[in-house]
C-alpha positions as CSV (number, residue, x, y, z in Angstrom):
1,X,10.3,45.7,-14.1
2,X,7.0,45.5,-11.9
3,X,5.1,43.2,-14.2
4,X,8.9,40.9,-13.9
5,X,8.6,40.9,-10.4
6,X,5.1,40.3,-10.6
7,X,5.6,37.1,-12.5
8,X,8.5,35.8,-11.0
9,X,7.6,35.8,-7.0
10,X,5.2,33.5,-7.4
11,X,6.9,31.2,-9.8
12,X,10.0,31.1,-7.5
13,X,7.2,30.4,-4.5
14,X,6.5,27.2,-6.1
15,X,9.4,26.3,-6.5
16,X,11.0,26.5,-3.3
17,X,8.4,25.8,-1.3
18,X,7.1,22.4,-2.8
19,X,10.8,21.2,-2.5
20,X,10.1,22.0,1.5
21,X,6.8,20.6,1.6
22,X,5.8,17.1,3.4
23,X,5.1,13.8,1.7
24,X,2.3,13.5,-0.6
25,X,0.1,10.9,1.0
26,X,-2.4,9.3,-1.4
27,X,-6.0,8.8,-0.5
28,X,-6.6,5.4,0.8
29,X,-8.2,2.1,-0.9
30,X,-10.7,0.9,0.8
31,X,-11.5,-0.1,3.6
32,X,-13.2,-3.7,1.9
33,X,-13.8,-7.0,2.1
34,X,-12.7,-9.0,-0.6
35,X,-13.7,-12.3,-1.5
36,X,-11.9,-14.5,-4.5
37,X,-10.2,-17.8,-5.4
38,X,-6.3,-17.9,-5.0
39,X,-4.8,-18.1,-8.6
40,X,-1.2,-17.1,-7.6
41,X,0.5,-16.7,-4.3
42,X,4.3,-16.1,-4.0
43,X,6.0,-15.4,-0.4
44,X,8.7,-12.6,0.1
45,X,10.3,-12.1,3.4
46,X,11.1,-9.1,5.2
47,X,13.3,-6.3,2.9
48,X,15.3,-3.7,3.8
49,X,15.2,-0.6,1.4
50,X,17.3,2.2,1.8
51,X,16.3,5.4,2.4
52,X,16.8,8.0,-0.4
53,X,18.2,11.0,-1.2
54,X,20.9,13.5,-2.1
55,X,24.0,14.7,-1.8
56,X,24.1,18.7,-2.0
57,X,27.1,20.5,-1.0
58,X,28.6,17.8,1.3
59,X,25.4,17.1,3.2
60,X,23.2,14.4,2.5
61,X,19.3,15.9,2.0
62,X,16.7,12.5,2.3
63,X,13.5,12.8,0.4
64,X,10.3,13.6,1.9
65,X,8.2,11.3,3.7
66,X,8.9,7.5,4.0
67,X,11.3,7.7,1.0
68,X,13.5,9.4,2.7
69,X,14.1,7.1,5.6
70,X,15.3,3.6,5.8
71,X,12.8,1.1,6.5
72,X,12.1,-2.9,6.3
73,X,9.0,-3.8,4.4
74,X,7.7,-6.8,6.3
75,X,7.2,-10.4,5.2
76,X,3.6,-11.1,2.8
77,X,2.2,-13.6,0.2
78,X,1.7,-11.5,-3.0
79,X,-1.9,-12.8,-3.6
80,X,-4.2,-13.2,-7.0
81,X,-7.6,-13.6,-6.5
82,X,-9.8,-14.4,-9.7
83,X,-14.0,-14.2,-9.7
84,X,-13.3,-11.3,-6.6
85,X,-16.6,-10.0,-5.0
86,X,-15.4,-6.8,-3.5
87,X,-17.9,-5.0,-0.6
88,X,-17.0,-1.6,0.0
89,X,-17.5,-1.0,3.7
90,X,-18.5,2.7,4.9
91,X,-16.2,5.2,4.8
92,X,-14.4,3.9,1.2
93,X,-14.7,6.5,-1.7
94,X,-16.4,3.9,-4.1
95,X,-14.0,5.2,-7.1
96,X,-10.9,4.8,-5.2
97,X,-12.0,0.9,-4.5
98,X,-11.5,-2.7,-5.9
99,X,-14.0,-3.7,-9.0
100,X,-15.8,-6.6,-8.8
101,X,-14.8,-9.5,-11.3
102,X,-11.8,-8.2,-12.0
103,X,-8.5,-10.5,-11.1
104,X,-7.5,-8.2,-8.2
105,X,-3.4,-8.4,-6.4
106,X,-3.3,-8.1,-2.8
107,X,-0.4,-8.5,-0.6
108,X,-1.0,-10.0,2.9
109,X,1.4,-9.6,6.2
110,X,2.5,-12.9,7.0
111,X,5.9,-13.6,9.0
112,X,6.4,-16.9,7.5
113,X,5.6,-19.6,4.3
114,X,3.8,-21.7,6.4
115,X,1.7,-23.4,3.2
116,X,-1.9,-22.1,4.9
117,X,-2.9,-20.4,1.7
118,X,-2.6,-22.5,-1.4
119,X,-3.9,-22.1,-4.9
120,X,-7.7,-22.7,-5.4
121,X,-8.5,-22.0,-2.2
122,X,-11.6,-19.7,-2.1
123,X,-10.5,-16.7,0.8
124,X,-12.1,-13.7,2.1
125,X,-10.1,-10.6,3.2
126,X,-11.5,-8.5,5.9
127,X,-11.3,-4.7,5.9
128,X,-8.2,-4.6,3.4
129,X,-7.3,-1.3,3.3
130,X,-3.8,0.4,0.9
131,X,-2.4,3.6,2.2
132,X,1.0,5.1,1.0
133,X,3.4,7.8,0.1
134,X,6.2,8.2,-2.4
135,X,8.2,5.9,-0.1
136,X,5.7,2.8,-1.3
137,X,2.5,1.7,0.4
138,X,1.1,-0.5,3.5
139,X,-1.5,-2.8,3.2
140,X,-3.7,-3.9,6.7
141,X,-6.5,-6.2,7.1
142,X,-8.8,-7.6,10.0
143,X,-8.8,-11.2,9.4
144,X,-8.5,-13.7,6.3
145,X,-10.8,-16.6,6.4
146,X,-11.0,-19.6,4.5
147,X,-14.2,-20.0,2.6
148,X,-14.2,-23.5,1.8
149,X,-14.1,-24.7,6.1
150,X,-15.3,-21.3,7.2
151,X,-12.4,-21.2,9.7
152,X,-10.0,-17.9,10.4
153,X,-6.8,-18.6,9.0
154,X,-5.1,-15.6,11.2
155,X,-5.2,-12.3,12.8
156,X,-4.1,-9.3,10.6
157,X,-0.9,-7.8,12.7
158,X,2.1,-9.6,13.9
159,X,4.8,-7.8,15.8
């Protein structure tokens, strides 16, 4: 009965407590600066996404973290950029960053499709940095500058 009881507090520890425990964040990617040719671009605006959860005895229980809560994913191009030189910038685990070469997908904040990235156009992406949960992730950025007239296409946030 000892060696039962032995086994099973800490099995039943687990289990409860990871179903109280907070959202898992992931480590970050980046901070970087990422430098490439457009090769797709498609805009989406804003999104609303439910929060999720369950129902358990009459009372709804949302998941942990972001998932749980409901939340608008703001308007972005979803951008491929082909022949990408990535710089990690201090403070990036190396491994948890952006090869090289490799066609890389970024998503940018942008309000509206204004046209001011096009495909072929040669961009650089300041400090682009992915954090997240369960709940999805959220992309920021200093600046993106067109390469081809060296000019600053925008600032990262918008309200």
């Amino acid at each position: 009965m000892k060696r039962l009881l032995t086994l099973l507090i800490p099995l039943l520890a687990m289990l409860f407590s990871s179903a109280a425990a907070q959202a898992s964040m992931r480590p970050p990617v980046g901070p970087m600066n990422i430098e490439g040719v457009i090769e797709t671009i498609a805009w989406a605006p804003d999104t609303f996404i439910k929060a999720k959860g369950i129902w358990r005895n009459g009372q709804w229980h949302p998941a942990s973290g972001t998932l749980g809560r409901d939340r608008t994913r703001r308007a972005h191009y979803r951008i491929t950029l082909v022949d990408a030189k990535v710089e990690s910038l201090p403070g990036a685990n190396h491994s948890r960053s952006f090869r090289s070469g490799a066609a890389i997908t970024v998503f940018i904040a942008h309000p509206a499709d204004d046209g001011s990235l096009k495909k072929g156009m040669r961009i650089k992406i300041s400090d682009y940095t992915v954090r997240g949960d369960e709940g999805g992730d959220r992309y920021s950025f200093s600046a993106v500058t067109i390469k081809d007239r060296h000019k600053t296409l925008y600032p990262a946030r918008y309200p």
